[in-house]
C-alpha positions as a Python dict, from the first residue, in 0.01 Angstrom:
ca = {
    (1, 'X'): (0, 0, 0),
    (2, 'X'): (-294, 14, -216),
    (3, 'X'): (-679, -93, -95),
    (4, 'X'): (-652, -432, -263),
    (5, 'X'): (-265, -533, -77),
    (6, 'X'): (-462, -477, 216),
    (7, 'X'): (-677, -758, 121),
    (8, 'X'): (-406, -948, -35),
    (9, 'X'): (-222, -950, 318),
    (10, 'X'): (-547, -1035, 508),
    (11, 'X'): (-631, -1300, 324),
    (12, 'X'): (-548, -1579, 588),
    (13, 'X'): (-674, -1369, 875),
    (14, 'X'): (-1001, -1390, 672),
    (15, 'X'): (-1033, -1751, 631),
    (16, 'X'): (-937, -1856, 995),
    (17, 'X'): (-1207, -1586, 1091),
    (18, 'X'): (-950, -1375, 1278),
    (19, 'X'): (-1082, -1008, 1167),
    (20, 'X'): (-1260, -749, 1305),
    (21, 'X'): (-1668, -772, 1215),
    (22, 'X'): (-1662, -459, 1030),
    (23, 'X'): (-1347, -576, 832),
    (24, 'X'): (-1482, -930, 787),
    (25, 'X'): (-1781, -726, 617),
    (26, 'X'): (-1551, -520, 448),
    (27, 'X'): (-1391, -827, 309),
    (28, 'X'): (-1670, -1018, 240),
    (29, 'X'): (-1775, -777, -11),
    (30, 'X'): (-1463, -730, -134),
    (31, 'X'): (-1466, -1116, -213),
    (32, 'X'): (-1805, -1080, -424),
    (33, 'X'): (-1627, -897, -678),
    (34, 'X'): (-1241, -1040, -695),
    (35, 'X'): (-1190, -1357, -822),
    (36, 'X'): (-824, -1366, -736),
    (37, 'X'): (-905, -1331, -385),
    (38, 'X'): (-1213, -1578, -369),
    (39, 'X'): (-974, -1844, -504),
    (40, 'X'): (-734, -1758, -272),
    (41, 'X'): (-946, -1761, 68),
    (42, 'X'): (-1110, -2110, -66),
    (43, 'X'): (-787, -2228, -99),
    (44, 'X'): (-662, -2168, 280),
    (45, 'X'): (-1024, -2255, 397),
    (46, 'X'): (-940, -2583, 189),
    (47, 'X'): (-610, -2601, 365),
    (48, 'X'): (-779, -2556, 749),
    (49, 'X'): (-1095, -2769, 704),
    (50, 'X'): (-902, -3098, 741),
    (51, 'X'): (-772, -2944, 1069),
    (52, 'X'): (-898, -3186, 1317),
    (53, 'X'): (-1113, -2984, 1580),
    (54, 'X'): (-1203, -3196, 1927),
    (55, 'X'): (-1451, -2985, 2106),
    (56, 'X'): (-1761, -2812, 1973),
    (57, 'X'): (-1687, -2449, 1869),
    (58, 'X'): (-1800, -2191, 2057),
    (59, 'X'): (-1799, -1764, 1906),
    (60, 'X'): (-1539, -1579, 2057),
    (61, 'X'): (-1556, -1212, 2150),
    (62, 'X'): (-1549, -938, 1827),
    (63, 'X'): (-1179, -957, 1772),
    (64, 'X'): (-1050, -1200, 2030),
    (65, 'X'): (-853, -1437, 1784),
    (66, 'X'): (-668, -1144, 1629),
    (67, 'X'): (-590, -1022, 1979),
    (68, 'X'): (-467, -1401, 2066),
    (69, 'X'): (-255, -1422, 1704),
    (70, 'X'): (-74, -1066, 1755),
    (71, 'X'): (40, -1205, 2127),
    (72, 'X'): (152, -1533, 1977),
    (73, 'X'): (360, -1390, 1713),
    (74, 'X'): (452, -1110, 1929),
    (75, 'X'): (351, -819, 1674),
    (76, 'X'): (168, -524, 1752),
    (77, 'X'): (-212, -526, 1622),
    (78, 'X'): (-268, -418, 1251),
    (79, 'X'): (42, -607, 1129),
    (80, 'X'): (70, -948, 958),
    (81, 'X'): (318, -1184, 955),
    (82, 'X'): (414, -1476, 751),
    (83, 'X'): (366, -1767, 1108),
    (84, 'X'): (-45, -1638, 1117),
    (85, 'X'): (-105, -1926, 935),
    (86, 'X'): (98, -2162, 1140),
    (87, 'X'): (-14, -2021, 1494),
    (88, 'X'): (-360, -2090, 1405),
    (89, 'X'): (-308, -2399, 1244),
    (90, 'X'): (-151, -2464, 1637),
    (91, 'X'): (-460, -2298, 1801),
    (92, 'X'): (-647, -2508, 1655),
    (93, 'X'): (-489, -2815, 1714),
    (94, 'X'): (-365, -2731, 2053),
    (95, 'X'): (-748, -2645, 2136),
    (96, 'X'): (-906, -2946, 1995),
    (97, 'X'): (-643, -3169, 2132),
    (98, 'X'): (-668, -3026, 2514),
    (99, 'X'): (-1038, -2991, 2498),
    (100, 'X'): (-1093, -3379, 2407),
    (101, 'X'): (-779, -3462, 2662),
    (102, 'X'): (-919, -3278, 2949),
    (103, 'X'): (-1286, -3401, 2882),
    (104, 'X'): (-1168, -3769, 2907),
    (105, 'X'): (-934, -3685, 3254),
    (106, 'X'): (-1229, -3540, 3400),
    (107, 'X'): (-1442, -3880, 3412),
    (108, 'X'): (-1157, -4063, 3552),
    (109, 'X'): (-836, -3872, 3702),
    (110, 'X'): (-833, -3892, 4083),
    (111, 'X'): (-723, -3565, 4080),
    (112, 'X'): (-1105, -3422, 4005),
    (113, 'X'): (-1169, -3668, 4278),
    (114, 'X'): (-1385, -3488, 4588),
    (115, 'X'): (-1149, -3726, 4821),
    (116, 'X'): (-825, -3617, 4699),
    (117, 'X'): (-663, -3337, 4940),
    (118, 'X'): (-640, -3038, 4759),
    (119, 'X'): (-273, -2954, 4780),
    (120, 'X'): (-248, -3313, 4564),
    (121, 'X'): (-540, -3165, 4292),
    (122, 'X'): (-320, -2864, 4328),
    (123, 'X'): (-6, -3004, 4242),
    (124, 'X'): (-194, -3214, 3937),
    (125, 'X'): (-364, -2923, 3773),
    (126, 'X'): (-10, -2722, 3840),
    (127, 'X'): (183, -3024, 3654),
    (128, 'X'): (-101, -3000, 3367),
    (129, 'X'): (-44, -2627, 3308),
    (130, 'X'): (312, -2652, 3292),
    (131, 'X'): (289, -2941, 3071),
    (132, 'X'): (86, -2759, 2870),
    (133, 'X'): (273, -2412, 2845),
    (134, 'X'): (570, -2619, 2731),
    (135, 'X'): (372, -2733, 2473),
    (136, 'X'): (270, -2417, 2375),
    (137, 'X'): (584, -2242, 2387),
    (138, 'X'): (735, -2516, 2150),
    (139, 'X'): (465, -2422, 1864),
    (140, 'X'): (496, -2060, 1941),
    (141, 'X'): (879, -2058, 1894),
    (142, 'X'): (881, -2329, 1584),
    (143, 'X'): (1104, -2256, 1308),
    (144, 'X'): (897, -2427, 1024),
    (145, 'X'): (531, -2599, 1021),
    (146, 'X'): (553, -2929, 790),
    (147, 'X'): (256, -3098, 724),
    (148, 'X'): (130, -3401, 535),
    (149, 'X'): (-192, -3571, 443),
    (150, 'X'): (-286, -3888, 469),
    (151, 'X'): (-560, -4093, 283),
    (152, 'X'): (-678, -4429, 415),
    (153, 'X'): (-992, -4612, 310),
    (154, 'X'): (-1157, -4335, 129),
    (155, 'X'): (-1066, -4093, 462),
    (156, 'X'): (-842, -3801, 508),
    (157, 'X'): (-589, -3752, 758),
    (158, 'X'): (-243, -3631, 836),
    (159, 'X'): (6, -3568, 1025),
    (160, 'X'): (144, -3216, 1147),
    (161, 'X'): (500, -3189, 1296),
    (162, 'X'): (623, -2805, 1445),
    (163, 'X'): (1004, -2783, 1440),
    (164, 'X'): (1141, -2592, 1767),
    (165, 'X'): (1546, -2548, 1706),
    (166, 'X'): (1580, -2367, 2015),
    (167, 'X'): (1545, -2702, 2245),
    (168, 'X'): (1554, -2926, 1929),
    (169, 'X'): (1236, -3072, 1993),
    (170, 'X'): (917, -3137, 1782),
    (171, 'X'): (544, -3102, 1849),
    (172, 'X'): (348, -3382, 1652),
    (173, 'X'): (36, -3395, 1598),
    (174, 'X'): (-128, -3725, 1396),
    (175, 'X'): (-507, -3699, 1376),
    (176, 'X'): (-793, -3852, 1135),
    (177, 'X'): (-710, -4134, 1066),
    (178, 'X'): (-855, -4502, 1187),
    (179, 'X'): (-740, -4764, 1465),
    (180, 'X'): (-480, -4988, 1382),
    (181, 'X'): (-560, -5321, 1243),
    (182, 'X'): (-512, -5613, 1504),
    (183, 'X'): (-140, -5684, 1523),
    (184, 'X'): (-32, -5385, 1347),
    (185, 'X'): (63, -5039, 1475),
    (186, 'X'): (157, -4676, 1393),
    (187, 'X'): (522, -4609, 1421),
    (188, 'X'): (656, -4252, 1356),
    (189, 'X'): (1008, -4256, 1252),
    (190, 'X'): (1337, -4011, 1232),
    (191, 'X'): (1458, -3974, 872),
    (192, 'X'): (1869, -3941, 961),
    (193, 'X'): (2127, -3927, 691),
    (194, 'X'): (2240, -4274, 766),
    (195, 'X'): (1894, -4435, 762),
    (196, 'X'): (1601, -4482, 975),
    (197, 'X'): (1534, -4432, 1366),
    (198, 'X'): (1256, -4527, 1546),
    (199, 'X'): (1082, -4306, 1731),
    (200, 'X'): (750, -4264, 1936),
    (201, 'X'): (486, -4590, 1852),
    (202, 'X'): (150, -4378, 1726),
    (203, 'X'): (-178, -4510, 1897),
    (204, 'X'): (-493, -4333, 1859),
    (205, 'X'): (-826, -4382, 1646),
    (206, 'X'): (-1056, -4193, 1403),
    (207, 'X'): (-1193, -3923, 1675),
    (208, 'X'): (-900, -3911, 1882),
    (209, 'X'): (-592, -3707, 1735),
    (210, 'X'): (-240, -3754, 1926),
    (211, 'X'): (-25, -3450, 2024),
    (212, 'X'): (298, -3608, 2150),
    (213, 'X'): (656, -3373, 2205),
    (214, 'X'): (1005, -3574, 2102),
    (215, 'X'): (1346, -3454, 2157),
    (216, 'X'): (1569, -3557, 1842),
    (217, 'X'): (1765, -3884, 1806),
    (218, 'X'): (2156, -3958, 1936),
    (219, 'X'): (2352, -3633, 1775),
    (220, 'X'): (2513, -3887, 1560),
    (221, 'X'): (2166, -3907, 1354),
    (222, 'X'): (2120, -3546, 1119),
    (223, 'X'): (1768, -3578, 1095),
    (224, 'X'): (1643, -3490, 751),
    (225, 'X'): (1289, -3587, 773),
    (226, 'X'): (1031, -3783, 903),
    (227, 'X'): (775, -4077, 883),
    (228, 'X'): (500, -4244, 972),
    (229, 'X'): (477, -4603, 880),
    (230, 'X'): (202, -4903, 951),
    (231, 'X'): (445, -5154, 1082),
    (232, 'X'): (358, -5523, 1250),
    (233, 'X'): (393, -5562, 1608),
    (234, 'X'): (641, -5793, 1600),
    (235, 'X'): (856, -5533, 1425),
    (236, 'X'): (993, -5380, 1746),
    (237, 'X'): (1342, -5318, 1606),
    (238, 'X'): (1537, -5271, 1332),
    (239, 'X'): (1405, -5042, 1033),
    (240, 'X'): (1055, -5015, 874),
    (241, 'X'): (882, -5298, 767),
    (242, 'X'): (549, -5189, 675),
    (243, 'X'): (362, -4953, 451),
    (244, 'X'): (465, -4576, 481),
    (245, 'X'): (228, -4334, 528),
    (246, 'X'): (375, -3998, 532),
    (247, 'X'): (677, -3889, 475),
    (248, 'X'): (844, -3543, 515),
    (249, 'X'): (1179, -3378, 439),
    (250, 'X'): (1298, -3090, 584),
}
């Protein structure tokens, strides 16, 4: 491996800030004088800035996101592999997600309430964790990221889906993108071989991204793909009605 593979393999680790200091320095000059690579880091940074983040960032320790993307990907420190990119992309979401969830449950769950016995808060905060380890595990073990964006009303949005074959379950993420008009709703669908299947109803608004898990439709569906469509509410069966917002194959 020569001096500038090393760069060309780091690339991603650059842009979602995941190096050591002295190799971000390293790298920084490195940029000032290769075009190829500037382009290239732009590009990712590009590709992670419409991210949506729900809490304020805070600096981690020197090196802690590299430490936290070698356990995720199960590798030993110094080597890269091709799901970097995707585990962050999770991190990210994950963290922004959780942070804005767990902000809101704080002001009104009677679990933080000083009256509730504690084996109850115990047994909330326990169901919590667990909820959210599953989570986890399903964008840690996902077979493919797919990813689309999503313009409305001069705004950009989109919607993130992590494909787990193990349990045949998805993590899906829909974020940036505006409250429904009155009588109208989000409405992700299964793309099956045979047509269209309804799945989860979407409801969220501009700040607030939605993380939800779905198991796959009867085995009789082969799921191909997936959508996300602005349907009316009257439109509670049959297939889509309304205009389609994103729409991905596998």
């Amino acid at each position: 491996m020569t001096a500038h593979d090393w760069f060309i393999e780091h690339r991603t680790e650059y842009a979602a800030r995941a190096l050591d200091a002295a190799e971000m320095s390293a790298f920084a000059e490195h940029l000032a004088g290769c075009d190829a690579c500037r382009a290239a880091v732009e590009r990712i940074e590009s590709e992670l800035r419409w991210l949506p983040m729900g809490v304020s960032p805070v600096t981690p320790r020197p090196g802690l996101q590299r430490r936290i993307l070698d356990h995720a990907v199960g590798r030993a420190p110094g080597r890269f592999r091709k799901w970097s990119l995707p585990i962050g992309i999770a991190a990210s979401l994950l963290t922004g997600f959780t942070g804005w969830q767990l902000g809101q449950q704080a002001s009104r769950d009677p679990i933080t309430s000083p009256i509730v016995s504690a084996p109850a808060r115990d047994a909330g905060i326990d169901a919590r964790l667990l909820a959210l380890q599953d989570t986890v595990s399903i964008m840690r073990q996902a077979a493919r990221v797919m990813q689309a964006k999503i313009m409305m009303h001069g705004q950009e949005g989109g919607m993130v889906i992590f494909d787990e074959p193990r349990t045949h379950r998805w993590n899906v993420v829909v974020h940036g993108l505006p409250a429904a008009p009155i009588d109208t709703g989000y409405q992700f669908w299964f793309i099956c071989a045979d047509g269209m299947v309804r799945g989860t109803r979407v409801s969220l608004d501009r700040s607030t991204p939605m993380l939800f898990t779905t198991g796959m439709p009867a085995p009789s569906c082969k799921v191909t793909g997936a959508a996300l469509t602005m349907e009316p509410m009257q439109n509670a069966d049959g297939p889509p009605q309304g205009k389609t917002l994103a729409h991905l194959m596998l």
